[in-house]
N, C-alpha and C positions, 0 to 999 in steps of 0.2 A: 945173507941176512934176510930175517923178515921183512917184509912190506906192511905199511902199516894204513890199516882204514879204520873210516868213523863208518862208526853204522847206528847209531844213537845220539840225539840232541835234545835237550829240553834247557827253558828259560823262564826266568821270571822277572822281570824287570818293568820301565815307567813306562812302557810300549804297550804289554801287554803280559799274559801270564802263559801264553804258549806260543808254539814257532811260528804258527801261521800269521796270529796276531798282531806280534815282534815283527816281523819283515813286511806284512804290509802297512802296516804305521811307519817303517824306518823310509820303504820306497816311495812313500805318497808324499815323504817331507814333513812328516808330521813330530811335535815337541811335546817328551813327557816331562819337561819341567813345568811346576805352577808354586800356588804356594802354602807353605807347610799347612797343615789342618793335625798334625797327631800330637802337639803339645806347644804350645805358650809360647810365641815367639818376639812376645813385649820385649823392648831394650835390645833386642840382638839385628848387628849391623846387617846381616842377610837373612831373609825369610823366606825363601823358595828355596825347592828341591828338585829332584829328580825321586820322589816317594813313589813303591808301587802299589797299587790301586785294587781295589776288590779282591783282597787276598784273605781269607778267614782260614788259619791254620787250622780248628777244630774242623770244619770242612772237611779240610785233608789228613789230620791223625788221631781225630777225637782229641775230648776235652783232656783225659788224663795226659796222652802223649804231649798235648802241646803245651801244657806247664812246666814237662821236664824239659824243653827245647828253646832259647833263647832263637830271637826271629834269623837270627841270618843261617842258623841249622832247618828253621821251616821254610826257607828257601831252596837251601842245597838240598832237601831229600825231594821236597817238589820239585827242582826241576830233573835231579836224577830217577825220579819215578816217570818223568815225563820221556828220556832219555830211553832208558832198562824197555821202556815198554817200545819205543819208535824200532829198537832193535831186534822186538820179538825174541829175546832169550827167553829157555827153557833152561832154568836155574839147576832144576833136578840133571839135569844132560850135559853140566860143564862139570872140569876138574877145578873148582872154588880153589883150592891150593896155591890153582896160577890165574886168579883174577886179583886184581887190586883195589886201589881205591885213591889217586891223588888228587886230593880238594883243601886249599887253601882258605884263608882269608886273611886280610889284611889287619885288623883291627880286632874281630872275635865279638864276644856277645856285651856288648857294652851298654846293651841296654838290659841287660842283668844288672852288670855291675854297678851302673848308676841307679838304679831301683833299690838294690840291698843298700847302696850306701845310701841314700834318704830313709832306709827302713831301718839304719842302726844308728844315725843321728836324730831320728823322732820316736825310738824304741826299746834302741840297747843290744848289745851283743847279743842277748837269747832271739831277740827274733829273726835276727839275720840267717836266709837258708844254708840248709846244709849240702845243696846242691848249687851252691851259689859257684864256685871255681871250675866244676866239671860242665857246667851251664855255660863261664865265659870263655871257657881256653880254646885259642883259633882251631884246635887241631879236631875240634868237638862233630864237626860237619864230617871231616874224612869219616871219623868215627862209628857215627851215627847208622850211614850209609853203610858201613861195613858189616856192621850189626845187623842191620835190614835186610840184606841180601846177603849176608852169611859170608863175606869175600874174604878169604883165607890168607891172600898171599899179600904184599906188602901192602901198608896203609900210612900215605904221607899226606902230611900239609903244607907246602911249601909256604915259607911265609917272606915274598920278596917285594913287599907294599903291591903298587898296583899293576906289578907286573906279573902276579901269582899265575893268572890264567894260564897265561903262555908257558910260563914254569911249567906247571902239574901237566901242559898237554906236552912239553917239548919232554920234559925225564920221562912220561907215560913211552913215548916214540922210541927214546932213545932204549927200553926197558925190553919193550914188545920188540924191537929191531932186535936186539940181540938176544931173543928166544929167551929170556927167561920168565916171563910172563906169556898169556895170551891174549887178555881183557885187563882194560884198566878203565876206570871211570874217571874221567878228570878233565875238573874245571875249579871254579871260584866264589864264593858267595859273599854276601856282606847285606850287615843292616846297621850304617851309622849315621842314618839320618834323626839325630839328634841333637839337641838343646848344646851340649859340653862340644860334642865336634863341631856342630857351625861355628860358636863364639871360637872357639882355638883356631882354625881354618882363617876365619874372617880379619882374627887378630894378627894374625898372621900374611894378610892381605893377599891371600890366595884367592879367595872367591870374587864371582861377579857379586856386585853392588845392584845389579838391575833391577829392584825388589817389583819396578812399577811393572814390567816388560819379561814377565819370568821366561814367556816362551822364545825370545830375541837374549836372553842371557848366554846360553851356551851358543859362542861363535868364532870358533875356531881359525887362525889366518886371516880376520877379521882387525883392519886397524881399530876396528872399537871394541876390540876386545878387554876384557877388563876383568878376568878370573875364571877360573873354573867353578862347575856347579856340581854338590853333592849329590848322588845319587846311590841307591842300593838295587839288589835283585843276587842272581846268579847264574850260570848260564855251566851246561852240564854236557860234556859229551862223550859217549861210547867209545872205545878207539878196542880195535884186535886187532890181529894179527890177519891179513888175508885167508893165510891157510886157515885157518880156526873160522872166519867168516862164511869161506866158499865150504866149508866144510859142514858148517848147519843150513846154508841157503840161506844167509844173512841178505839185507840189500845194503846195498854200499854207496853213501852217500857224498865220502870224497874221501880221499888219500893224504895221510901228513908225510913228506916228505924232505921237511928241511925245520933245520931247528939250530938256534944260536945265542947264547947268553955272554954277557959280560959286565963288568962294573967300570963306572967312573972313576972310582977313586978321588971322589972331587972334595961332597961337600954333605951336607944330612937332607939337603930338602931341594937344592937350587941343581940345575942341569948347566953342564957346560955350554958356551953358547955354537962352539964350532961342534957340536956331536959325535965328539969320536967315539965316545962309548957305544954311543947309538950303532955308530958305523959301523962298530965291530960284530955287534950284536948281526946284524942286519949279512957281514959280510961271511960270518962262520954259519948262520943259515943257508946262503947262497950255495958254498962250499959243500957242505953237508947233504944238500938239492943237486950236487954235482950240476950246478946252473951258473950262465951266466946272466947280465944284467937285461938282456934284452930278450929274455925266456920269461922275465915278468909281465903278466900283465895288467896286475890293479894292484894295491897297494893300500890299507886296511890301517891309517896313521891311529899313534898315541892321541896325538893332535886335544889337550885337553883345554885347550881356549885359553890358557898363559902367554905372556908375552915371551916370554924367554923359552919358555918348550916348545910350542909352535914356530918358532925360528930355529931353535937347535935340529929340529928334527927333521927340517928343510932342508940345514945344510947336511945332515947326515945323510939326507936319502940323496942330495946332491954328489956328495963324497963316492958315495958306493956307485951310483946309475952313469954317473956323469953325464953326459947329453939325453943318455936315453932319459932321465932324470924328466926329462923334458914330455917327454910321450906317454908315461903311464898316469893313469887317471889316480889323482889321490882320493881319500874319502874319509871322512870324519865322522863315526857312526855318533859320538859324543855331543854333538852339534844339536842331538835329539834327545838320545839318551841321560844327560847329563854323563857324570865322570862314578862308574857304579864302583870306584878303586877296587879290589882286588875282586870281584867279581866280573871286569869291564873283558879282560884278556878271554873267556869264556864265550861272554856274549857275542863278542866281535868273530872269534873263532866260526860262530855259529853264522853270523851273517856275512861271513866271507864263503864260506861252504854255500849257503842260496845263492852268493850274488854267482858263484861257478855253475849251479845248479842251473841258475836264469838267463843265463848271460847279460846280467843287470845291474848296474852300480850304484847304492844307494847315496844321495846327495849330500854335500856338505851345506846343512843349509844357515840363515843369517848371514851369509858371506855375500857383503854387499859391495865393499870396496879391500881391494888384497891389501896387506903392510906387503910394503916395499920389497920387505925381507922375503916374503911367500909367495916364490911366483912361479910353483910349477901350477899345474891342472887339479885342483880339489874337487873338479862335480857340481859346480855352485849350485846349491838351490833346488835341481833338476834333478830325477833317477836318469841315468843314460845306460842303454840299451849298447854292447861292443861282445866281438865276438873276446871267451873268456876261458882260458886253459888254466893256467897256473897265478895265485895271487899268496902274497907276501902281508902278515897282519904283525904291527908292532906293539908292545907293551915294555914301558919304563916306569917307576918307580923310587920313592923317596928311598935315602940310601945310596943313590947309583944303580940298581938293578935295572938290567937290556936284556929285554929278549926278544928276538923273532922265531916267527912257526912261517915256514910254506908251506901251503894246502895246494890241491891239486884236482883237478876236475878227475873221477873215477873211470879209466879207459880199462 
């Protein structure tokens, strides 16, 4: 079987809109939660985000392309242009036939959708566009990119809520492993930082409440935890095949070598609280990494600042590690980023590959005093510097969707 390497990354998220920007905001402890400025937030129980910041898509596709493109498609082509080029392809010099394309999102262009429909209840059916459904449909991002770079050979969106990332890079592994591809692009986008998803979110008592405190909202293992916070971006990575790599003088930025999905079977929205879906997920990645527990070294959590997930996820990585459970450093990239749903598994991916790069673990920060329940090592507060081989990134998802990816430092 093939070996499977990144050799391209690109991001766009509430950190930053490139990789360097993204990781040194994540490692200095810095919060890209604040609050909303893109629409009217009167009457709505939560008003901060995780919004990304200085993004002008005509910038990046001109005016014409960027009216055909609902914003969470000019995330995923930004940060796959960001990605395509870190890997120096020569497009002309592949067999396009066997490149891919797996790019997710969770939710899709809904801020089309909600635009058309205030344009057909103040207008009437004639003005609503006629590019309105190819504009919202999740699978519009894989698309797009495919189109862009001419990519021939399969083109998915996996749509597993927010555990899409990990999906597109884990079937991308499992694709390229078994030589029927040689390149695949995959990661995850989203842009539902909007007006209808805070209030449903909110109503739903999912999010923080901390409208005063937005950069202390997202606080993962945190007894004052009190919700997750919405965010968007997307986060894009190159993945071949080694031979195909070493074969053009790729550089090789880290190796995926373990991948594991499973369901709950529980419930539509709530996570069990002992983990075992989590476990499983986490333990057929292990398997799959021909690794045992104590071959991990950091550990890259969901961790989305719920009470109940940030517990389940403790005991799951407790289930699987057991003592060693105790010795790997956890990290909650979300603590800064907010929760970018089905874009997050992407991002994370990408900053588990620097933190192997650096040998440097980015902090969980707001973590002032632990709940009870969460008492392994989360990194409070602090980047900590340990030596760093192999690390383990999780992503779960409404529905019951589990999935873990191992990455690997490139020897």
């Amino acid at each position: 079987m093939e070996r499977v390497v990144i050799t391209g990354m690109g991001v766009i998220s509430p950190l930053g809109n490139d990789i360097e920007t993204f990781w040194s905001r994540l490692v200095r402890g810095e919060s890209g939660i604040r609050q909303v400025e893109a629409f009217d937030t009167t009457g709505q129980k939560v008003t901060i985000a995780g919004a990304v910041q200085d993004f002008d898509p005509v910038q990046w596709f001109g005016a014409k392309e960027a009216r055909r493109m609902d914003r969470f498609c000019h995330f995923a082509l930004a940060a796959a242009e960001q990605a395509l080029g870190q890997a120096g392809l020569d497009l002309d010099q592949i067999d396009r036939e066997r490149m891919g394309v797996y790019v997710g999102s969770g939710i899709g262009g809904i801020q089309t959708l909600m635009s058309q429909s205030e344009k057909l209840a103040a207008r009437g059916p004639e003005r609503v566009s006629p590019t309105l459904v190819p504009m919202m449909i999740p699978n519009m991002a894989a698309a797009m990119i495919s189109i862009k770079y001419g990519a021939l050979g399969p083109t998915l969106a996996p749509v597993t809520a927010c555990s899409i990332g990990n999906t597109a890079i884990g079937e991308a592994f499992f694709s390229i492993q078994a030589g029927r591809t040689d390149l695949i692009i995959a990661g995850g986008a989203e842009a539902a930082v909007t007006g209808i998803a805070l209030a449903s979110f909110a109503n739903a008592t999912a999010l923080s409440t901390r409208n005063d405190e937005p950069e202390k909202a997202s606080r993962p293992f945190d007894t004052e935890r009190d919700g997750f916070v919405v965010a968007e971006g997307a986060g894009i990575l190159v993945l071949e095949s080694l031979t195909h790599a070493l074969a053009r003088g790729a550089a090789i930025l880290g190796e995926v070598i373990g991948y594991g999905a499973s369901s709950d079977a529980y419930h539509m929205v709530a996570t069990p609280e002992d983990g075992n879906g989590a476990a499983r997920a986490m333990q057929l990645a292990l398997k799959e990494a021909r690794l045992s527990p104590s071959d991990i070294d950091v550990i890259s959590a969901h961790a989305t600042s719920t009470v109940i997930g940030d517990r389940s996820e403790t005991a799951a990585i407790k289930k699987v590690f057991g003592d060693e459970a105790y010795r790997i450093p956890v990290t909650a990239n979300k603590s800064m980023t907010g929760h970018m749903l089905g874009a997050s598994g992407g991002a994370e991916a990408i900053a588990l590959v620097k933190s192997l790069q650096h040998g440097l673990i980015p902090p969980t920060i707001n973590l002032d005093t632990n709940d009870e329940a969460c008492d392994l090592d989360y990194v409070p507060n602090e980047a900590r510097y340990a030596p760093l081989r192999i690390g383990m990134s999780n992503s779960f998802g409404f529905g019951g969707h589990n999935s873990a990816i191992v990455i690997k430092a490139y020897e």
